[in-house]
Structures are given as C-alpha cells and as structure tokens.
C-alpha positions, 0 to 999 in steps of 0.5 A, a space after each residue: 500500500 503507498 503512503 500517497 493513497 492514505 490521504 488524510 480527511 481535510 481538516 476543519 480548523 483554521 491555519 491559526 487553530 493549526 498554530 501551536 496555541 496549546 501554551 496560550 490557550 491553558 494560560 487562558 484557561 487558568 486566567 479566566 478561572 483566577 478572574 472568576 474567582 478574584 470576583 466571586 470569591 468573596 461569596 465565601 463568606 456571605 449568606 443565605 438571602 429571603 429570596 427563595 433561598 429559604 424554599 430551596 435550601 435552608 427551610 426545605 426539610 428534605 434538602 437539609 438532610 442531605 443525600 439519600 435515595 428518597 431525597 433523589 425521589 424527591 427531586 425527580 417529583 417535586 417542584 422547587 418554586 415552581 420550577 421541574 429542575 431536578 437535577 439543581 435540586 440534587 445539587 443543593 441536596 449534595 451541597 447540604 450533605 457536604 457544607 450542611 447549612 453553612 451558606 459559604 460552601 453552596 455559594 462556592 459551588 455557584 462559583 466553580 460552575 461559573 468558572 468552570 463555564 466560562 472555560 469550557 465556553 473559550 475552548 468551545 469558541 476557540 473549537 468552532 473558529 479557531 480565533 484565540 484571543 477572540 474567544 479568550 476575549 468574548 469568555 472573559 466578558 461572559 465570566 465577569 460581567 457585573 450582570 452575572 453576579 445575580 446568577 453566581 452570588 444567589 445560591 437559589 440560581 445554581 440553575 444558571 450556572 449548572 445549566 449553563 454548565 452542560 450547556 457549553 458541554 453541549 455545544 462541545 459535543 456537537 462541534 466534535 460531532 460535525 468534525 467527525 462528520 466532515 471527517 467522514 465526507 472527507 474519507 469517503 470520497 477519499 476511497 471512492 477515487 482511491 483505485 488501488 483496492 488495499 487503500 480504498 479497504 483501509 480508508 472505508 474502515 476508517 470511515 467505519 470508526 469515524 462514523 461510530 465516533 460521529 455517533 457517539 459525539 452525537 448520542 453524547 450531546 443529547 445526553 448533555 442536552 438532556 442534563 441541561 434542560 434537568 437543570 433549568 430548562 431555559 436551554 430548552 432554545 438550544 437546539 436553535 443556536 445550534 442551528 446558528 452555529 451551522 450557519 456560523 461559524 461551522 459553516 455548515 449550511 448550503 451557501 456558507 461552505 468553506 467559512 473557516 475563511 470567513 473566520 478569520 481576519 477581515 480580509 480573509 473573507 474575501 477569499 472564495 470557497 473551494 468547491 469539490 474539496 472533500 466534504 466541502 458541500 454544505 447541507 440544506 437547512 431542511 436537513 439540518 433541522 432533520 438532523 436536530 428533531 431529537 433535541 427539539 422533541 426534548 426541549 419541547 417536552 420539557 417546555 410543555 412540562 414547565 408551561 403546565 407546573 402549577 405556579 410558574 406561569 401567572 395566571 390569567 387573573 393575574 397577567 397584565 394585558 398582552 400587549 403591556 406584556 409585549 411592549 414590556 418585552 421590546 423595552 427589556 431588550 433594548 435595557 438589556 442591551 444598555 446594561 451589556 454596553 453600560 452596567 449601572 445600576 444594577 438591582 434586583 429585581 426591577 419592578 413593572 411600572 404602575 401604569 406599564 412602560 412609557 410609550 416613548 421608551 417602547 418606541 424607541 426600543 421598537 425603533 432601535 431593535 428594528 435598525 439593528 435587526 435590519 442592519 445585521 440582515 443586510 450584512 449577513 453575507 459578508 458578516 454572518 457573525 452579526 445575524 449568528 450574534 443578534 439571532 442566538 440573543 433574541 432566541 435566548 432571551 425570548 422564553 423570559 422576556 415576558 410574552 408569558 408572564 412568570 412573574 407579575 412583579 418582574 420587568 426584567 432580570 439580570 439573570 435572565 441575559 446569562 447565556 443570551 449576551 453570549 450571542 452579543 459578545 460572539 457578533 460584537 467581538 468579531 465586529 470589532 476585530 474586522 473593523 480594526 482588521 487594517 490598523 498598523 498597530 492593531 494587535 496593541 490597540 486590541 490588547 490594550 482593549 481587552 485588559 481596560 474592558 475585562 478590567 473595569 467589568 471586574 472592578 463593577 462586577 466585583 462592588 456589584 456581587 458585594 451587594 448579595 452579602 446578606 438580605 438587608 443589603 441586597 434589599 437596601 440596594 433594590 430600594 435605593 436603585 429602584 422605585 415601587 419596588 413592592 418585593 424590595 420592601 416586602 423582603 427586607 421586611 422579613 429580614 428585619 422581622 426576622 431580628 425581631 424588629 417588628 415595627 419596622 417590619 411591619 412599615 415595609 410590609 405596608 409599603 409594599 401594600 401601598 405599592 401593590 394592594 394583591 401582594 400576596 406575600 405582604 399580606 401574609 407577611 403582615 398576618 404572622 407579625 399579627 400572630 406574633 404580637 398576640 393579634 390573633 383578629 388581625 391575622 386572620 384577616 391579613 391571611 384571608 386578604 393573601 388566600 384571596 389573590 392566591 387560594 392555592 397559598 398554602 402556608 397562609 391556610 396553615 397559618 390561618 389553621 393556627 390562628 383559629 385553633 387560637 381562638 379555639 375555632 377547632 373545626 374552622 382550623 382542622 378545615 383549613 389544616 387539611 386544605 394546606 395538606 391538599 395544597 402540600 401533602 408532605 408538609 409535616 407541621 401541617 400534619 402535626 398541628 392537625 392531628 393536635 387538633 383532631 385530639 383536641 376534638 376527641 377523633 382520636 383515630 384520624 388524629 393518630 393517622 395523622 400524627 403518624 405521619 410526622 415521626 417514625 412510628 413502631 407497630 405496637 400502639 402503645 408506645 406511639 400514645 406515650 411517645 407522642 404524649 413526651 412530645 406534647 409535654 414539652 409544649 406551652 399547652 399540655 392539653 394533647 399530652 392529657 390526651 395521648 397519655 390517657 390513649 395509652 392508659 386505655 390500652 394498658 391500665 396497669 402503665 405506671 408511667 403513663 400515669 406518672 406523665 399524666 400527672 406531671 401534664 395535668 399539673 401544668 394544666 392547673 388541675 391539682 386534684 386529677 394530679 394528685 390522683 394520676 401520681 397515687 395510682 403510679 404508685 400504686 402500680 410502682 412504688 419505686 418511682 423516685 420521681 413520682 414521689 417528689 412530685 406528688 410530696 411537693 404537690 401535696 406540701 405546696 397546693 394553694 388548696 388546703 383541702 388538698 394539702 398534706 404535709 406530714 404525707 409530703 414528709 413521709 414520701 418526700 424522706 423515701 425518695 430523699 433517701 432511695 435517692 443517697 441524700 445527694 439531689 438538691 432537688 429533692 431535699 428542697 420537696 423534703 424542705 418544703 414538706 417539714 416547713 408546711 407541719 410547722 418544722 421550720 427549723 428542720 426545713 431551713 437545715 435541709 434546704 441549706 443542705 440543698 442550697 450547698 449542693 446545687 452551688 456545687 453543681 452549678 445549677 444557678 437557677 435552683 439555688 437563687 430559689 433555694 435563698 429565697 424559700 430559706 428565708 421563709 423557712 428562717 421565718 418561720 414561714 411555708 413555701 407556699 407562700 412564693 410561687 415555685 419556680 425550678 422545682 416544676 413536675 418531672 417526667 422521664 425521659 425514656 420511652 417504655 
C-alpha cells in the first residue's frame, strides 16, 4: 500500500487553530478561572438571602438532610418554586450533605460552575473558529460581567450556572460531532477515487470508526442536552443556536461552505470557497433541522412540562394585558442591551411600572431593535457573525422576556441575559476585530482593549456581587436603585422581622401594600407579625386578604389553621389544616398541628393517622400514645399530652408511667386534684418511682388548696425518695424542705434546704439555688413555701420511652 493513497480527511480548523496555541490557550484557561474567582470569591463568606433561598435550601426539610435515595425521589417529583429542575435540586441536596447549612460552601459551588463555564465556553469558541484571543476575549466578558453576579452570588440560581454548565458541554459535543462528520465526507470520497483496492479497504474502515465516533459525539450531546434542560430548562432554545452555529461559524449550511475563511481576519473573507474539496458541500437547512428533531422533541417536552407546573406561569387573573406584556418585552431588550454596553445600576429585581412602560421608551426600543435587526440582515453575507450574534440573543432571551408572564412583579432580570449576551459578545467581538482588521498597530490597540474592558467589568462586577452579602443589603440596594419596588420592601421586611424588629417590619410590609394592594406575600407577611404580637383578629384577616389573590397559598391556610385553633375555632382550623395538606401533602407541621387538633376534638383515630405521619412510628400502639404524649409535654399547652397519655392508659391500665406523665401534664394544666390522683395510682402500680414521689410530696406540701394539702404525707414520701435517692439531689431535699416547713418544722426545713442550697452551688445549677435563698428565708421565718410561687422545682417526667 503507498503512503500517497492514505490521504488524510481535510481538516476543519483554521491555519491559526493549526498554530501551536496549546501554551496560550491553558494560560487562558487558568486566567479566566483566577478572574472568576478574584470576583466571586468573596461569596465565601456571605449568606443565605429571603429570596427563595429559604424554599430551596435552608427551610426545605428534605434538602437539609442531605443525600439519600428518597431525597433523589424527591427531586425527580417535586417542584422547587415552581420550577421541574431536578437535577439543581440534587445539587443543593449534595451541597447540604457536604457544607450542611453553612451558606459559604453552596455559594462556592455557584462559583466553580461559573468558572468552570466560562472555560469550557473559550475552548468551545476557540473549537468552532479557531480565533484565540477572540474567544479568550468574548469568555472573559461572559465570566465577569457585573450582570452575572445575580446568577453566581444567589445560591437559589445554581440553575444558571449548572445549566449553563452542560450547556457549553453541549455545544462541545456537537462541534466534535460535525468534525467527525466532515471527517467522514472527507474519507469517503477519499476511497471512492482511491483505485488501488488495499487503500480504498483501509480508508472505508476508517470511515467505519469515524462514523461510530460521529455517533457517539452525537448520542453524547443529547445526553448533555438532556442534563441541561434537568437543570433549568431555559436551554430548552438550544437546539436553535445550534442551528446558528451551522450557519456560523461551522459553516455548515448550503451557501456558507468553506467559512473557516470567513473566520478569520477581515480580509480573509474575501477569499472564495473551494468547491469539490472533500466534504466541502454544505447541507440544506431542511436537513439540518432533520438532523436536530431529537433535541427539539426534548426541549419541547420539557417546555410543555414547565408551561403546565402549577405556579410558574401567572395566571390569567393575574397577567397584565398582552400587549403591556409585549411592549414590556421590546423595552427589556433594548435595557438589556444598555446594561451589556453600560452596567449601572444594577438591582434586583426591577419592578413593572404602575401604569406599564412609557410609550416613548417602547418606541424607541421598537425603533432601535428594528435598525439593528435590519442592519445585521443586510450584512449577513459578508458578516454572518452579526445575524449568528443578534439571532442566538433574541432566541435566548425570548422564553423570559415576558410574552408569558412568570412573574407579575418582574420587568426584567439580570439573570435572565446569562447565556443570551453570549450571542452579543460572539457578533460584537468579531465586529470589532474586522473593523480594526487594517490598523498598523492593531494587535496593541486590541490588547490594550481587552485588559481596560475585562478590567473595569471586574472592578463593577466585583462592588456589584458585594451587594448579595446578606438580605438587608441586597434589599437596601433594590430600594435605593429602584422605585415601587413592592418585593424590595416586602423582603427586607422579613429580614428585619426576622431580628425581631417588628415595627419596622411591619412599615415595609405596608409599603409594599401601598405599592401593590394583591401582594400576596405582604399580606401574609403582615398576618404572622399579627400572630406574633398576640393579634390573633388581625391575622386572620391579613391571611384571608393573601388566600384571596392566591387560594392555592398554602402556608397562609396553615397559618390561618393556627390562628383559629387560637381562638379555639377547632373545626374552622382542622378545615383549613387539611386544605394546606391538599395544597402540600408532605408538609409535616401541617400534619402535626392537625392531628393536635383532631385530639383536641376527641377523633382520636384520624388524629393518630395523622400524627403518624410526622415521626417514625413502631407497630405496637402503645408506645406511639406515650411517645407522642413526651412530645406534647414539652409544649406551652399540655392539653394533647392529657390526651395521648390517657390513649395509652386505655390500652394498658396497669402503665405506671403513663400515669406518672399524666400527672406531671395535668399539673401544668392547673388541675391539682386529677394530679394528685394520676401520681397515687403510679404508685400504686410502682412504688419505686423516685420521681413520682417528689412530685406528688411537693404537690401535696405546696397546693394553694388546703383541702388538698398534706404535709406530714409530703414528709413521709418526700424522706423515701430523699433517701432511695443517697441524700445527694438538691432537688429533692428542697420537696423534703418544703414538706417539714408546711407541719410547722421550720427549723428542720431551713437545715435541709441549706443542705440543698450547698449542693446545687456545687453543681452549678444557678437557677435552683437563687430559689433555694429565697424559700430559706421563709423557712428562717418561720414561714411555708407556699407562700412564693415555685419556680425550678416544676413536675418531672422521664425521659425514656417504655
């Protein structure tokens, strides 16, 4: 066989992808990343801001626990604020796993999907049309600009920067597929001119491999593209830029063959294709499309899925006319433009005009979109990268522009130009480089460019991203560069609320309302101030003003729940406890506080059932009640304790220590008398329940009822348990005090409870000693304990269960 025949398939790089850049490029690559990291890095020490960050991440019960099968189901079959995105979801999941809640941690993951984006997408861009600084360039701009900072400094955004992520993947993927399609035309009509048959065998068996790695480049964008739209589904458009990207700069499409030449310097464009070279001819736009329908078809299911996620969508009711939605959609282009250009005054977010966009901004918008669609379409032909920019711009951004409206609050939003400006960067870079294609000393001039540009967007980026570092500056700076900013006001709101500043809270709460009377979130917001200050009416007004705009808002039906069982309105609350379960059927607290209230109401069935669903639950019935009675114990209210213990009691009547809890809760209740009698019967069951003794000896020597007090009984079980006990707990020897002071022995009380007072300051324990001085001079008096109220010495129960 002679080496002549092997002829190698015709490359699609360029002469200066041929150079040898492999130093430059890595240099590139470790300088984008030291950028990303010069401005993002200080996300390290921020944290967490009220702006779905809590539904997300740090007030989801599921996320908090970290990784797990079930947690893996759940991210495939929840939505996370109205959004499908499993994939972010298992990520904030695995964050928890390794940070827990330690916000620094999930903000540098933000930050090394972002670098690790911005990298891919130079190497990319370097693929595609083998211009180095070019693409080192339009990466930098990508990596650094101040309007990335929203989609790198919120946690809640990782569906940026992971999407974005196998985003570039994608792309990657498919550039190496075109290759080894090439490759491919290349190599057989390489064999089929090859006469002798020894080359034409070796050269159809090369095609062979080439066309399986064309496949594999293929299957593999897929799967990219798959993960992507698992991320977020906003790269659902993909498909379409990949269809630019065979307009330019693959030069795919027919009419654009050979366009490495038109990928270089401006005067390289002049140069004319050659017609014949293997693999030379380009392929219908009609066979292009053909070739993506598997994209299409995923990205379509995953739009239709999204469209139909309750809550992402606003609803009718709720939408602002379509044509105030569309001039809003001129008017955001256009911004987004300026603030690509100019980035000042960045917020987050800018709310909707009161009385929609001013006319002359539309116009204007209309007229400055419409001159530059007009100009990148006559200059198509000599400048495809413009139209390729301008298309892959529009495209991008057209799902959030507003058209459907997903937000009633939001104009616009910086995070939604991540990977739009990409096409803008793309057009305007190689704008510029052919227009300085002919300066003596471009090269200097276009680098001097390049670090006064990436420069400045570092520094702005750098003092934007400072403003993500808690929730009050984020808000702040919302404010002072926006106005009627309803969310703004609402959400510093609970930033203060939550530092127990309430009257301010509770000012921008008002605002917001001022701003937008059916602010759902501020009425609710308002509500559980009300709820806090005891204004149990107010609430449950502010709620049912929030479930009026949105019927399907489920924590304020839980809320409004809790308010009514306030009130003692048991079955207006169960009612709206179960509609908070309909809305949100894994929400535990619901659960929880309507099985509460089933007890209360004596359905002791249903109540269990739901019970059982907020903590793991053994088969045997028994231990459930008294499990769940220890857990009631520890509340304000011991009422469902009562309820669970005497549960538990039915089953077995001889319990000892569901008697004993019994008693302690029917003491915090106020009824001494049921009390006393629930302790007698625990001892009577188990004579030797030290704990047992000292509560029912300290309430017989101290009960306000004389027909109840008992003190020589107090004396007799109060010595039991002071001795079963090694004469060593204060706690004890302060009932046996109290007991020889209500028979009249004060001077035997005042000895024990010195006794008692030396022990406790032993062990340290402050707060029963302070009691101890204190009933010590009432015994030096000659006076009962009674007579001040009991402060440390409250009924005890244990602590394990049966």
């Amino acid at each position: 066989m002679k080496a002549e025949n092997l002829k190698p398939a015709t490359s699609t790089a360029t002469p200066e992808a041929r150079s040898p850049q492999a130093l430059p490029a890595f240099c590139i690559c470790i300088f984008l990343a030291l950028a990303v990291l010069a401005v993002f890095w200080q996300t390290a020490h921020f944290e967490f801001v009220n702006y779905d960050d809590e539904k997300n991440v740090y007030e989801n019960p599921v996320v908090q626990k970290g990784l797990s099968l079930n947690a893996v189901g759940w991210a495939f079959t929840h939505l996370q604020v109205a959004n499908w995105i499993p994939l972010t979801t298992l990520s904030h999941i695995l964050d928890c796993q390794l940070f827990g809640l330690h916000a620094g941690g999930h903000h540098l993951v933000n930050v090394f999907w972002h670098a690790a984006s911005a990298v891919l997408l130079f190497l990319v861009s370097r693929r595609m049309t083998g211009a180095l600084w070019r693409s080192a360039f339009v990466a930098a701009v990508f990596a650094v600009h101040p309007l990335r900072a929203e989609s790198v400094a919120w946690v809640s955004e990782r569906k940026d920067v992971l999407s974005a992520f196998f985003f570039m993947l994608t792309i990657g993927a498919y550039v190496r597929f075109v290759e080894k399609q090439k490759a491919s035309a290349s190599a057989k009509a390489t064999a089929d001119k090859t006469a002798d048959r020894e080359s034409r065998d070796w050269n159809n068996r090369t095609n062979c491999a080439i066309r399986r790695g064309r496949r594999f480049y293929y299957t593999l964008a897929l799967v990219f593209f798959a993960l992507g739209l698992l991320a977020k589904s906003m790269v659902a458009t993909l498909p379409f830029v990949l269809l630019l990207l065979d307009y330019w700069p693959l030069g795919r499409m027919r009419g654009m063959e050979n366009l490495e030449f038109r990928m270089q310097n401006g005067e390289s464009r002049k140069q004319k294709p050659v017609r014949g070279e293997a693999g030379s001819e380009g392929v219908p736009f009609w066979g292009l499309v053909r070739e993506k329908i598997p994209f299409f078809a995923l990205g379509a299911g995953v739009c239709v899925a999204t469209a139909l996620a309750p809550g992402l969508v606003v609803r009718n009711t709720h939408a602002a006319p379509l044509p105030e939605r569309a001039a809003n959609a001129l008017v955001s282009c256009a911004v987004y433009l300026r603030q690509m250009v100019f980035p000042a005054n960045l917020a987050t977010p800018y709310p909707n005009p009161p009385n929609g966009q001013p006319p002359w901004e539309v116009c204007l918008a209309f007229a400055v979109l419409a001159a530059i669609s007009a100009a990148v379409v006559v200059c198509r032909k000599k400048r495809p990268w413009l139209l390729m920019g301008w298309l892959w711009y529009l495209g991008m951004v057209f799902p959030v522009i507003g058209i459907i409206q997903i937000s009633p609050d939001t104009a616009h939003a910086d995070r939604y130009t991540y990977l739009p400006q990409i096409g803008l960067a793309l057009a305007g870079t190689w704008a510029v480089a052919e227009w300085g294609a002919g300066w003596k000393y471009r090269r200097e001039i276009f680098g001097a460019l390049m670090i006064a540009v990436v420069g400045a967007l570092m520094v702005c980026a750098h003092r934007q991203t400072s403003y993500w570092q808690d929730p009050e500056s984020l808000w702040t700076r919302a404010l002072a560069r926006t106005s009627n900013n309803s969310v703004a006001h609402n959400n510093i709101g609970h930033a203060l609320f939550q530092k127990g500043k309430l009257e301010e809270a509770v000012g921008h709460y008002k605002q917001a309302l001022e701003i937008n009377t059916n602010y759902a979130q501020a009425h609710y917001n308002l509500g559980v101030v009300c709820l806090k200050q005891n204004d149990t009416d107010g609430a449950i007004a502010e709620f049912i003003r929030a479930m009026r705009v949105r019927p399907d808002y489920m924590e304020a039906h839980f809320d409004l729940g809790t308010a009514l069982a306030l009130k003692g309105d048991l079955d207006e609350a169960i009612l709206e406890y179960k509609t908070a379960l309909e809305i949100e059927p894994d929400f535990v607290q619901a659960n929880y506080n309507l099985g509460k209230a089933l007890l209360l109401k004596g359905d002791v069935d249903p109540a269990m059932s739901c019970l059982s669903k907020t903590i793991p639950v053994s088969q045997d019935p028994l231990a459930n009640w008294y499990n769940f009675g220890n857990g009631f114990l520890q509340e304000p209210d011991p009422s469902c304790a009562i309820v669970c213990y005497r549960q538990a009691i039915k089953i077995n009547p001889r319990f000892a220590d569901a008697y004993a809890n019994l008693g302690v809760a029917l003491s915090q209740k106020g009824e001494t008398k049921e009390a006393l009698d629930s302790w007698q019967k625990a001892l009577e069951i188990n004579p030797a329940q030290i704990y047992v003794q000292n509560n029912l000896a300290w309430s017989l020597a101290t009960t306000p009822d004389a027909t109840l007090r008992n003190g020589a009984k107090a004396v007799a079980l109060a010595t039991q348990a002071n001795q079963s006990s090694g004469s060593g707990n204060p706690a004890i020897l302060r009932t046996l005090a109290a007991a020889y002071a209500e028979t009249g022995d004060c001077a035997r009380a005042a000895t024990t409870a010195r006794r008692a007072l030396e022990l406790a300051q032993g062990r340290k324990n402050d707060g029963l000693a302070a009691t101890l001085r204190e009933e010590l001079k009432l015994y030096q008096a000659g006076k009962p304990a009674r007579d001040i109220p009991p402060k440390e010495n409250k009924p005890t129960a244990p602590d394990a269960p049966p």
